[in-house]
C-alpha positions in Angstrom: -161.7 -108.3 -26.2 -162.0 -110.6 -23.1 -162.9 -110.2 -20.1 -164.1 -112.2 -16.8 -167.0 -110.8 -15.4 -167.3 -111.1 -11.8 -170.8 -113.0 -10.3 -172.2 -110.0 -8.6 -172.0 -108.2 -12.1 -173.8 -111.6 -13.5 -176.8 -111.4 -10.5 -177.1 -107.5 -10.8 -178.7 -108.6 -14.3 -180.2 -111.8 -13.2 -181.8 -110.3 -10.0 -182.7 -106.9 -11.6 -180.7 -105.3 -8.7 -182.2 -101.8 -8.5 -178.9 -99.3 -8.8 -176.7 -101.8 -10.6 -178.6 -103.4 -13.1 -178.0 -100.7 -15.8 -173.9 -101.0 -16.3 -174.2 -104.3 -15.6 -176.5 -105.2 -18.3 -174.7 -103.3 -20.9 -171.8 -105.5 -20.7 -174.6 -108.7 -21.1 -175.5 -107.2 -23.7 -172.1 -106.8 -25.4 -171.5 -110.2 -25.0 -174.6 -111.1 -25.8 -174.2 -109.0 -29.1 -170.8 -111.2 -29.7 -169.0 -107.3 -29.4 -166.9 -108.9 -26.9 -166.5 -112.3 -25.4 -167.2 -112.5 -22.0 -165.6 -115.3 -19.4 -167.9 -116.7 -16.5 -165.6 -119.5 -14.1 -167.5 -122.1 -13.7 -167.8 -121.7 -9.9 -169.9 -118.5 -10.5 -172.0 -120.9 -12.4 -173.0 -123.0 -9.2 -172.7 -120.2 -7.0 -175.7 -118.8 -9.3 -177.6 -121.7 -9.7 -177.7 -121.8 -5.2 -178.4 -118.5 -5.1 -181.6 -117.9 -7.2 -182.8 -121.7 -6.7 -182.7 -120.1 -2.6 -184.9 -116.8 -3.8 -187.2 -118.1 -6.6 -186.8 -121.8 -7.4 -185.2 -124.4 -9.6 -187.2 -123.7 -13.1 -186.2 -120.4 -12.7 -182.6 -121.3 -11.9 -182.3 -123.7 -14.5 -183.0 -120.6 -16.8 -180.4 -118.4 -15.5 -177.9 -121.9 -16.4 -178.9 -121.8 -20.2 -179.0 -118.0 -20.4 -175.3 -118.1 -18.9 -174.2 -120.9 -20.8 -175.5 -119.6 -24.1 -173.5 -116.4 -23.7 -170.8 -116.7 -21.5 -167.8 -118.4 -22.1 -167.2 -120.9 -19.2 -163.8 -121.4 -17.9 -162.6 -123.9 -15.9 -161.4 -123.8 -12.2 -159.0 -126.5 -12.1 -156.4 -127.3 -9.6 -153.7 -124.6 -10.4 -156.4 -122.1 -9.9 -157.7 -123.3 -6.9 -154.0 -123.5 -5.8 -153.2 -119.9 -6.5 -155.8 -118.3 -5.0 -155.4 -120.2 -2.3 -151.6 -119.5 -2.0 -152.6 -115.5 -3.0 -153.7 -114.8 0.6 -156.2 -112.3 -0.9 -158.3 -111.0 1.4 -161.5 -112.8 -0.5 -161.2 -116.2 -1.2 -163.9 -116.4 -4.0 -162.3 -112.9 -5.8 -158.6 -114.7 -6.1 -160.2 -118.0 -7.7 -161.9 -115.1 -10.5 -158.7 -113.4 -10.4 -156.7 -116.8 -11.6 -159.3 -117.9 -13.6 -158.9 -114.6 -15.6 -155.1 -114.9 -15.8 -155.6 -118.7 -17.1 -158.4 -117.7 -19.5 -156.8 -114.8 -21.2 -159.1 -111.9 -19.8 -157.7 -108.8 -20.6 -159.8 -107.0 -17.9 -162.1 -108.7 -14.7 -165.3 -106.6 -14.5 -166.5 -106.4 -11.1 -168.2 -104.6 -8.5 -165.8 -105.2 -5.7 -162.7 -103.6 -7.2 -160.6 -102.9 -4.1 -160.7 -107.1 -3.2 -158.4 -107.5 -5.9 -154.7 -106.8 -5.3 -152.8 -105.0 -8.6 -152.0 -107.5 -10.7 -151.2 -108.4 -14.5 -155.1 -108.3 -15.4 -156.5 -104.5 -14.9 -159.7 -104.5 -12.9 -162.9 -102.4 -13.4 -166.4 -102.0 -12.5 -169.3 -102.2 -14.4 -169.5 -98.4 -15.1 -166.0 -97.7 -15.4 -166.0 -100.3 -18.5 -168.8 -99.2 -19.9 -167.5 -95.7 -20.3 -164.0 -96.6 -21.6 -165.6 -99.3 -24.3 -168.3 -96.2 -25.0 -165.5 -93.7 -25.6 -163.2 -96.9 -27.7 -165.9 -96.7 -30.2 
């Protein structure tokens, strides 16, 4: 299975987010574990690096970019992504360039936190928990 994880599911691991980090480390881990390939776009990638470089510093940044590279699949944000979420008129800008970059990259489901920013579309949307139970009960 694929499936894009959002950034904020990627920080509630990375920042040890109290009340998030659980579900959101379980789908780490299935990746991690190869169970399931998970897709990163490689804005969240910068988006990441800015973020903990601005709360803890660049080594510790710089660690976060191997950990995601060496687990996540990275796909691209080109033009016709870019495009499309821009055309989308989403109400967040950052959730339509996740939501194209999952249609481009073949995600069967976008795991997120902020569920209700994307509109219905042809790739089913879920948060952290709610995957976690339906891949718990797939087994």
């Amino acid at each position: 299975m694929r499936i894009l994880v959002d950034t904020n599911v990627l920080l509630d691991v990375l920042c040890a987010r109290e009340g998030f980090y659980d579900d959101s480390a379980a789908i780490w881990s299935l990746a991690e574990q190869g169970k399931l390939t998970g897709i990163i776009a490689a804005v969240s990638v910068t988006n990441i690096y800015y973020i903990i470089r601005r709360f803890a510093d660049h080594r510790r940044a710089m660690k976060a970019m191997v950990q995601l590279r060496d687990i996540f699949t990275l796909a691209s944000c080109d033009a016709q992504v870019m495009n499309q979420a821009i055309d989308a008129r989403m109400p967040d800008f950052e959730d339509a360039v996740q939501y194209f970059t999952a249609v481009h990259a073949g995600a069967q489901t976008i795991v997120t936190r902020n569920v209700k920013h994307f509109a219905k579309g042809s790739v089913p949307v879920a948060t952290p928990r709610e995957f976690v139970g339906a891949w718990e009960q797939g087994r």
